[in-house]
N, C-alpha and C positions, 0 to 999 in steps of 0.2 A: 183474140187468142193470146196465151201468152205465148211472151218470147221464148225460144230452144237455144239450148248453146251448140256452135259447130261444132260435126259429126253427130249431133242427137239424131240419125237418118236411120232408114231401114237396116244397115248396117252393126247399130247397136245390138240388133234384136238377133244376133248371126250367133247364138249362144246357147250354152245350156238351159232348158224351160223355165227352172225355176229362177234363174238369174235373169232372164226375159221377165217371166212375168212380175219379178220385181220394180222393173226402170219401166212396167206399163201403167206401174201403181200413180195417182198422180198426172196419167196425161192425158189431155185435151183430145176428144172426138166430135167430129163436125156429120153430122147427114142432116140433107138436106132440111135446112133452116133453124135446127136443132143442134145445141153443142152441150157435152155433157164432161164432166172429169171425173175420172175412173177412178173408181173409192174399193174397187172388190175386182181379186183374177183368178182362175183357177190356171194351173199349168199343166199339159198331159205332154207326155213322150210317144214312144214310138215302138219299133220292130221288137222281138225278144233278144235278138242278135245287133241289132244296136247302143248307142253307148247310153240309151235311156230307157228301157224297154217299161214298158209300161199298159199290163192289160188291159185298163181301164178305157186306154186314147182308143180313137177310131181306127188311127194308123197301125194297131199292134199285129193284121195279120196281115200287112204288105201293103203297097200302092194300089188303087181300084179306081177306075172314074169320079166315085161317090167322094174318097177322100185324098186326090192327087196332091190339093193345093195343101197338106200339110206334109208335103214333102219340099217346101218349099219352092221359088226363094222368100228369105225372111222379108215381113212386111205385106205380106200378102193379104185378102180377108178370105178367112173359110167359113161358108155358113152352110147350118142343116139345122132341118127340122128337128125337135126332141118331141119323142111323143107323136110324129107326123102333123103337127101343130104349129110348134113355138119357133118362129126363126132365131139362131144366138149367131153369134158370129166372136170368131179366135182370129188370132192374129197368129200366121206363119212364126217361126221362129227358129233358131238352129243356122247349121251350114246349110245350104243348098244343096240338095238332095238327102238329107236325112232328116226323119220327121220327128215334128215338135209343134207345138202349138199351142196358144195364151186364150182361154176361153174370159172373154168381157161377160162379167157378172153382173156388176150396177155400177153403175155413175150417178153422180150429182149433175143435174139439169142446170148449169150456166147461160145457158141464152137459148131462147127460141120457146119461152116456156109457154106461151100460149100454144103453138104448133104440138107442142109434146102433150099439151093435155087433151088438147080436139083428136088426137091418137089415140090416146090412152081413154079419154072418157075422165067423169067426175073420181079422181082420185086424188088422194093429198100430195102435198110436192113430191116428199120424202118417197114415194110410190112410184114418180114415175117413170124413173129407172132402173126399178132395185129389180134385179132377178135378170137372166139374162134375154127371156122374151118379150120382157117389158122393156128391157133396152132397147131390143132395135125395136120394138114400135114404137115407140116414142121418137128415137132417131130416124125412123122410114129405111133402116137396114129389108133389104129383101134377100128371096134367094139369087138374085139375078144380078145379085153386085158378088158372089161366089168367084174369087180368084182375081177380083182388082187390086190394083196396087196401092196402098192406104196413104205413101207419100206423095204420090202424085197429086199435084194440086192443081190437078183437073179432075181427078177421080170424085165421083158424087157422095162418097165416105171418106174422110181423110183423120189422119190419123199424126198428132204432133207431140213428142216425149215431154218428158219437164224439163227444164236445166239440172234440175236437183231431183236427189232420190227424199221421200217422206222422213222426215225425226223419227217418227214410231209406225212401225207397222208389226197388225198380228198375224199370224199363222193358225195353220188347221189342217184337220183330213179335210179332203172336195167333200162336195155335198153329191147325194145319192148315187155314189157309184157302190158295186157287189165287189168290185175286183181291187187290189192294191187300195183299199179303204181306209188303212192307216196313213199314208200316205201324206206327209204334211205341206200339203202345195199347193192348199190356197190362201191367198195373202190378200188383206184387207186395212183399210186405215180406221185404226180403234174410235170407237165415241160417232161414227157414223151414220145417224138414221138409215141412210138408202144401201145398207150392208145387208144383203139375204140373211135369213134365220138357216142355221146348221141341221140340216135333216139327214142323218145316215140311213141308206137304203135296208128296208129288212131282208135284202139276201144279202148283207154282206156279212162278214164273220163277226162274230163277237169282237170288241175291240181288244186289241193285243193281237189279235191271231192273224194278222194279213200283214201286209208291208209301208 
């Protein structure tokens, strides 16, 4: 793994979403026997009445069982289903108790490649972490790591920043959300193979016309 400089800790991540999902650009994820570097993040906020409000997040109609742990604290993992299928898994982010959270799109497979492809099945490298349900299978992210602490290094997912933020990194709307679709907050490192392809949802507005 590479090295972190001190304070790269859960603490960094104690911030506004898109400046989180910035410093997650670039960092190192270990699950089980699988370690990957984060090349694509999307960012969601939170309440209407919060300082990120954001319809698109889970969080936008208050805390519920389903999505407590993006109410922090930051550093946490939140996973669900999309589609009642695909496990993704976000990284907490914000103060503690106000919701935010770094949705992990794709990584580059750095170690464990054998393990990530006997998950994944015959795909090519570049595959087999891009997208974010292919990430955790590949990583062996479950729903039943929901709400561990990603610094802890005992935790079976762990989660280590970079020293450094990327040279270049590009921007975008997320991909398939109806709500806040303009919305430029996902951040990617350009010339990427394992980068998802940009699909806007057909309910969402014509672009110009959302936020």
């Amino acid at each position: 793994m590479r090295k972190v400089t001190p304070g790269a800790t859960a603490q960094s991540l104690a911030c506004d979403p898109a400046a989180a999902a910035l410093r997650l650009l670039g960092a190192t994820v270990s699950g089980r026997g699988v370690t990957g570097r984060v090349v694509e993040v999307e960012a969601y906020g939170g309440v209407p009445d919060g300082p990120w409000p954001d319809p698109a997040a889970h969080s936008y109609r208050g805390p519920t069982g389903r999505n407590a742990v993006m109410f922090g604290p930051a550093g946490r993992l939140y996973t669900y289903r999309s589609h009642g299928i695909h496990v993704c898994a976000n990284v907490a982010c914000g103060p503690d108790g106000t919701a935010a959270a770094v949705l992990l799109r794709a990584a580059v497979v750095t170690d464990g490649t054998d393990i990530a492809r006997a998950r994944r099945g015959a795909v090519a490298e570049p595959v087999l972490a891009r997208g974010p349900g292919n990430l955790c299978s590949a990583l062996g992210i479950t729903m039943d790591d929901n709400g561990i602490d990603l610094f802890d290094p005992d935790s079976p997912i762990r989660l280590e920043l970079a020293g450094a933020a990327p040279a270049v990194v590009a921007g975008g709307p997320r991909v398939g959300v109806s709500k806040a679709a303009d919305r430029p907050w996902r951040f990617w490192l350009p010339d990427r193979a394992e980068v998802s392809a940009f699909r806007r949802s057909p309910r969402a507005p014509a672009p110009g016309l959302s936020d």
